[in-house]
C-alpha positions in Angstrom: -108.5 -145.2 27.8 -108.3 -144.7 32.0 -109.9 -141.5 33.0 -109.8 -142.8 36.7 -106.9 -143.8 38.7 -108.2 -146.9 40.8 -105.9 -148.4 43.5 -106.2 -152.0 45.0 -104.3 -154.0 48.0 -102.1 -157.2 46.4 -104.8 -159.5 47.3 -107.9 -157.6 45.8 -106.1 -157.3 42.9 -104.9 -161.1 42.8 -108.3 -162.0 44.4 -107.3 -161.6 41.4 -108.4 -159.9 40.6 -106.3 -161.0 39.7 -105.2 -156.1 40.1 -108.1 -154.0 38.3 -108.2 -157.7 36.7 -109.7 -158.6 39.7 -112.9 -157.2 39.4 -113.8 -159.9 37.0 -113.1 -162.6 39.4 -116.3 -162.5 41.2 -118.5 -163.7 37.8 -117.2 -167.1 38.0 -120.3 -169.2 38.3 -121.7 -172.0 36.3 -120.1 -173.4 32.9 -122.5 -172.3 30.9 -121.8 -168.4 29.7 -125.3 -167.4 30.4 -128.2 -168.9 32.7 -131.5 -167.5 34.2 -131.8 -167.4 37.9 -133.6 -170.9 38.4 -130.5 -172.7 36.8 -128.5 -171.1 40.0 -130.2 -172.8 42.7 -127.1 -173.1 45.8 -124.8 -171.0 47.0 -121.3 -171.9 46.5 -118.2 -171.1 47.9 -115.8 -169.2 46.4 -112.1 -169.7 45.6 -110.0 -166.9 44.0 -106.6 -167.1 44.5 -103.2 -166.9 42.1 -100.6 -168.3 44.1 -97.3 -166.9 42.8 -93.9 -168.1 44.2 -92.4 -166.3 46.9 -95.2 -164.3 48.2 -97.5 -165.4 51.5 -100.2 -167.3 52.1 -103.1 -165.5 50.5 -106.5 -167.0 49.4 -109.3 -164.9 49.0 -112.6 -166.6 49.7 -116.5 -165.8 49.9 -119.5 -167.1 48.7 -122.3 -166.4 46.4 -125.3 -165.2 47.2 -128.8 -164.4 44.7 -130.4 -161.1 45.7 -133.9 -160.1 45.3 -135.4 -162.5 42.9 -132.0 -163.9 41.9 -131.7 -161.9 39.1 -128.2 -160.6 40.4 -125.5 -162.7 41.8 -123.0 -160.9 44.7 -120.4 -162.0 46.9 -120.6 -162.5 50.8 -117.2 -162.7 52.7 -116.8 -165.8 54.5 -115.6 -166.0 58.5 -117.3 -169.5 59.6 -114.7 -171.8 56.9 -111.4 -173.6 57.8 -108.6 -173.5 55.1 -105.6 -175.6 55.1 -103.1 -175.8 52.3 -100.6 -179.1 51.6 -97.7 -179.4 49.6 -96.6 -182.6 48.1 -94.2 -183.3 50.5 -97.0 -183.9 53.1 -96.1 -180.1 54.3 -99.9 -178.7 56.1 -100.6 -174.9 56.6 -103.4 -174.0 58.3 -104.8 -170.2 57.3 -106.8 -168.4 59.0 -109.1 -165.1 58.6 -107.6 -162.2 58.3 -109.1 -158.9 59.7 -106.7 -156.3 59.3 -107.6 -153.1 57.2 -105.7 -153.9 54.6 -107.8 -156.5 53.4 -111.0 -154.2 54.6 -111.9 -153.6 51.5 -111.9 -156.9 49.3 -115.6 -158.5 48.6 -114.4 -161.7 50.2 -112.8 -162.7 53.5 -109.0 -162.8 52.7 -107.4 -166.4 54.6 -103.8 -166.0 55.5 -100.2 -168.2 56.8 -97.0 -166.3 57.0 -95.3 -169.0 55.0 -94.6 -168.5 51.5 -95.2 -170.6 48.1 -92.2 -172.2 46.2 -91.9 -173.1 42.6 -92.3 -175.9 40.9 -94.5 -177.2 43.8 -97.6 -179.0 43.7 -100.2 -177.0 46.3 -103.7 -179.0 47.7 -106.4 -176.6 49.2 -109.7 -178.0 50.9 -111.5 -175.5 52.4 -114.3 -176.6 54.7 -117.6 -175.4 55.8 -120.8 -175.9 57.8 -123.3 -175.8 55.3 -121.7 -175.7 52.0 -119.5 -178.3 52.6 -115.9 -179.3 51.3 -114.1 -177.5 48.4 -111.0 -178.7 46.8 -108.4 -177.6 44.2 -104.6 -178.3 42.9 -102.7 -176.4 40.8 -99.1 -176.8 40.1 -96.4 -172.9 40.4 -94.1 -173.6 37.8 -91.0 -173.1 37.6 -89.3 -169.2 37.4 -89.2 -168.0 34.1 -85.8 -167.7 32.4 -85.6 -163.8 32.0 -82.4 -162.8 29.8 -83.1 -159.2 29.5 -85.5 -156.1 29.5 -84.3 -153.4 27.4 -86.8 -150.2 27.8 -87.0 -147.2 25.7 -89.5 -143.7 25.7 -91.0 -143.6 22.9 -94.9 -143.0 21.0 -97.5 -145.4 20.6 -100.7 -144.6 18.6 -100.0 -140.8 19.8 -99.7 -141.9 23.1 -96.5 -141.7 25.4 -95.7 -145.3 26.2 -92.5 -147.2 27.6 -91.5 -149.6 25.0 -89.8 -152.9 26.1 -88.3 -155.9 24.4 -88.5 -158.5 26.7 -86.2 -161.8 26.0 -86.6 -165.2 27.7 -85.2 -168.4 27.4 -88.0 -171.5 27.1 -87.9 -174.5 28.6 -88.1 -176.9 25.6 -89.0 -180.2 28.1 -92.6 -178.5 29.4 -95.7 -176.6 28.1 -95.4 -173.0 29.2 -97.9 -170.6 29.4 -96.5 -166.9 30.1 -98.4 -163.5 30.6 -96.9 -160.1 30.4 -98.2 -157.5 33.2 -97.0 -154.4 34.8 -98.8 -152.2 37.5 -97.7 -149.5 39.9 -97.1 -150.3 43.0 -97.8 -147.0 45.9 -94.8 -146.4 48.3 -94.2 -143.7 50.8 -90.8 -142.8 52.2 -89.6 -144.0 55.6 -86.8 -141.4 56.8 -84.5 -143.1 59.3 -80.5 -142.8 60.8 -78.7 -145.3 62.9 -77.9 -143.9 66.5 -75.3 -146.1 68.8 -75.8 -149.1 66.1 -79.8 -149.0 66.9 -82.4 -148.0 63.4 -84.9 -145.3 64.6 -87.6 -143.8 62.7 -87.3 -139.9 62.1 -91.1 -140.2 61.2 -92.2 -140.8 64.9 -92.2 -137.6 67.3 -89.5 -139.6 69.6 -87.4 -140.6 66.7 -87.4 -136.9 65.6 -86.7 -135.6 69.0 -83.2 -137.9 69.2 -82.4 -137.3 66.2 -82.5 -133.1 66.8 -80.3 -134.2 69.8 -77.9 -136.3 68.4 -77.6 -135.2 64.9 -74.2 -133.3 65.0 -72.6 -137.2 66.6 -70.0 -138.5 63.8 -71.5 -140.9 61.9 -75.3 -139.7 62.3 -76.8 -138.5 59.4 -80.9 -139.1 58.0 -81.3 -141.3 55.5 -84.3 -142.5 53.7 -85.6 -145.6 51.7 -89.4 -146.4 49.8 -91.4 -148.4 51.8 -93.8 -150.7 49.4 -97.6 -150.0 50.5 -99.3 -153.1 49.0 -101.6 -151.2 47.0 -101.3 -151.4 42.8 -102.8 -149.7 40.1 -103.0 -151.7 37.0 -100.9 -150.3 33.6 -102.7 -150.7 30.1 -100.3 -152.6 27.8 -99.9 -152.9 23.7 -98.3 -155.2 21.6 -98.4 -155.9 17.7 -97.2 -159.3 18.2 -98.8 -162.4 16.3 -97.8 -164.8 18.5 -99.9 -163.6 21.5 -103.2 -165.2 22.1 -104.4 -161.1 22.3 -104.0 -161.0 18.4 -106.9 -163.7 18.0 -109.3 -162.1 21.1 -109.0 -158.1 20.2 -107.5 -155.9 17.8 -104.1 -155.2 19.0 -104.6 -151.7 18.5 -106.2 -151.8 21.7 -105.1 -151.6 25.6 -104.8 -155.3 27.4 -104.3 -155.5 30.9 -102.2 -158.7 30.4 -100.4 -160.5 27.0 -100.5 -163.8 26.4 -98.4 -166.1 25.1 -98.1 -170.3 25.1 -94.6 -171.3 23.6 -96.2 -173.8 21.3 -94.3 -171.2 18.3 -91.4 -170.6 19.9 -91.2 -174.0 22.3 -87.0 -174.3 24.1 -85.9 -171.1 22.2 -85.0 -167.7 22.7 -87.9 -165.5 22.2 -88.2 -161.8 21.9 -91.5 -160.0 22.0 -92.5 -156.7 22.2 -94.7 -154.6 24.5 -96.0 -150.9 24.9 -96.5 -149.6 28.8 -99.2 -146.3 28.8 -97.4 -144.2 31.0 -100.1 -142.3 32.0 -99.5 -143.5 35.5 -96.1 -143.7 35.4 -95.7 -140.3 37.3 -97.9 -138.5 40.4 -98.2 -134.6 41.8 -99.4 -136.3 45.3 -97.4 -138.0 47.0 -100.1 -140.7 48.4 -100.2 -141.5 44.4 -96.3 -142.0 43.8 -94.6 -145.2 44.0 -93.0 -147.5 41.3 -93.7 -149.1 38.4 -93.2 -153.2 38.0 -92.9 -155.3 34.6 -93.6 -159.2 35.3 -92.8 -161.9 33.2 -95.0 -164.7 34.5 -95.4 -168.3 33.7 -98.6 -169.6 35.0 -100.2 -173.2 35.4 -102.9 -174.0 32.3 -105.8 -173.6 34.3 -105.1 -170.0 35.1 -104.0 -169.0 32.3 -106.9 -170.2 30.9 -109.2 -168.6 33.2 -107.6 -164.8 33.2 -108.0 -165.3 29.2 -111.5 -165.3 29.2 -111.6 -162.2 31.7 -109.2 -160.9 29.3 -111.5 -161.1 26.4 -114.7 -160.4 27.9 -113.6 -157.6 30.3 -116.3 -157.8 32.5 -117.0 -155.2 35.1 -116.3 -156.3 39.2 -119.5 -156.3 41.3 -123.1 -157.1 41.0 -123.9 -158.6 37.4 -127.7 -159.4 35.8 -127.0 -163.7 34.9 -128.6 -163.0 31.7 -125.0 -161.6 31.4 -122.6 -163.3 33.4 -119.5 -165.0 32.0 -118.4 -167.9 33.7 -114.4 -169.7 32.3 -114.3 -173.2 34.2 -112.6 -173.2 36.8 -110.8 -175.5 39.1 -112.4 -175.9 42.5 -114.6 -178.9 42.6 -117.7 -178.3 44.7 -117.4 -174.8 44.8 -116.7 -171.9 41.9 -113.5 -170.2 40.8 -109.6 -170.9 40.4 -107.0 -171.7 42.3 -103.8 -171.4 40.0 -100.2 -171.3 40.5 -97.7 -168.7 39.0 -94.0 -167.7 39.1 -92.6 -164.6 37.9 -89.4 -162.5 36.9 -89.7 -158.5 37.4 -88.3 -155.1 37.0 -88.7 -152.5 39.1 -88.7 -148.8 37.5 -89.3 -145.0 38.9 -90.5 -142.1 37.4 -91.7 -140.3 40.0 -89.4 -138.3 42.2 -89.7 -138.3 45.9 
């Protein structure tokens, strides 16, 4: 059970975090699942980035670094690498450090382009730098899921109050797909606003306030107001009794996941139904810097991500510095460097339970 509310910014919690997932993301290091600190010799760049289709350029990147005797492994942000990102239709994007607070906070040094990632899209990466040299990766977004419905209900789970939800999707029976079930809570605050002479002006700014006090009794002036998304996510505990998910053969399923997993090898170009139980314990906030909204994804992600959040999945391990004696390392995808670099797609919905 979550006796701490912990908020992340999209990236830190893809940087993956993939989002209080992420933590996990900075154990990637060797194959072997555990080593002593003379088998850990170089330091290594790191690449951990889900790219999902539809969002911007984001690609989290540091490198390792041994402190003290090398008994424990950290992360240094990187500012001295180039990063540059091609499609396969020859399409370059150059990305470039990005320093603004919002990324403050991550363990590496956040690389960003405006442009956004498509589906079923092949994406290169080669990141270069002075002394650790060239890092590549590949990774393939699929294709958007084929959502057909969510229906949601209150209800009890395990003498918890949960939201239940049958999620039903249609498989594509010509591909191997890999799907994960998520949902966080996404912070927003409210942007107050009215339309003055056909021009938008904020009613949060002291000008915008003082025109409006001026021009607020003018026919078709009134304040209106709308949730403005704040890129910061806490994660939601989910339960599911269902067989089919790879969760069923890593834990018991009377405990929380922070994602569900399911390939389509058992249901392969059907209709499939499954089951999953949302802990509302964040569903709902008394401060208004903790309100926001909650989102349920259906994802389909590429193998080698998939692969690598199920290992984080079923070890669980703690984000920061780790003894190697302990450190669990899934095989990754970046050649001469450590971590993934996967694709993803998703379907959501977006709920709200707080009042604003």
């Amino acid at each position: 059970m979550i006796s701490q509310q912990s908020t992340y910014n999209l990236s830190f919690i893809k940087c993956i975090c993939l989002l209080a997932i992420l933590p996990a993301f900075i154990l990637l290091a060797s194959c072997k699942k555990s080593f002593t600190s003379n088998q850990f010799v170089d330091d290594k760049l790191v690449l951990l980035a889900e790219i999902t289709a539809g969002d911007s350029m984001e690609i989290p990147i540091g490198k390792t670094i041994r402190v003290g005797s090398g008994g424990l492994i950290r992360f240094e942000k990187v500012t001295d690498a180039t990063a540059k990102i091609n499609d396969a239709s020859a399409n370059s994007f150059m990305l470039l450090p990005n320093y603004s607070m919002q990324y403050a906070a991550n363990p590496t040094t956040v690389f960003t382009n405006r442009r956004r990632f498509r589906a079923n899209t092949n994406y290169y990466i080669e990141i270069k730098h002075p002394t650790l040299g060239i890092v590549r990766a590949s990774t393939h977004v699929p294709p958007n899921p084929k959502l057909i419905s969510i229906d949601t209900a209150a209800a009890q789970y395990q003498g918890r109050a949960v939201l239940a939800a049958n999620i039903t999707f249609q498989d594509d029976p010509l591909a191997n797909n890999f799907y994960i079930i998520e949902a966080v809570k996404e912070l927003v605050k409210i942007s107050h606003f009215f339309f003055y002479r056909g021009v938008r002006y904020s009613y949060d700014v002291a000008e915008g306030k003082t025109l409006y006090n001026q021009v607020k009794n003018t026919a078709g002036v009134r304040l209106l107001r709308d949730t403005v998304p704040q890129n910061k996510f806490t994660r939601i505990n989910l339960y599911t009794e269902d067989a089919n998910t790879e969760n069923s053969r890593i834990n018991s399923l009377t405990n929380p996941f922070r994602r569900i997993f399911m390939p389509d090898h058992t249901f392969n170009g059907q209709h499939f139904t499954t089951k999953v139980f949302l802990d509302r314990q964040f569903f709902t906030a008394t401060e208004a810097q903790q309100k926001g909204r909650v989102l349920l994804q259906l994802k389909c992600a590429s193998k080698e991500l998939y692969d690598y959040l199920l290992v984080y999945e079923k070890y669980k391990t703690d984000f920061g510095s780790v003894p190697t004696s302990q450190l669990i390392s899934p095989v990754g995808n970046v050649d001469n460097g450590l971590g993934i670099f996967g694709g993803s797609s998703k379907r959501e919905h977006i709920y709200y339970f707080d009042t604003f």
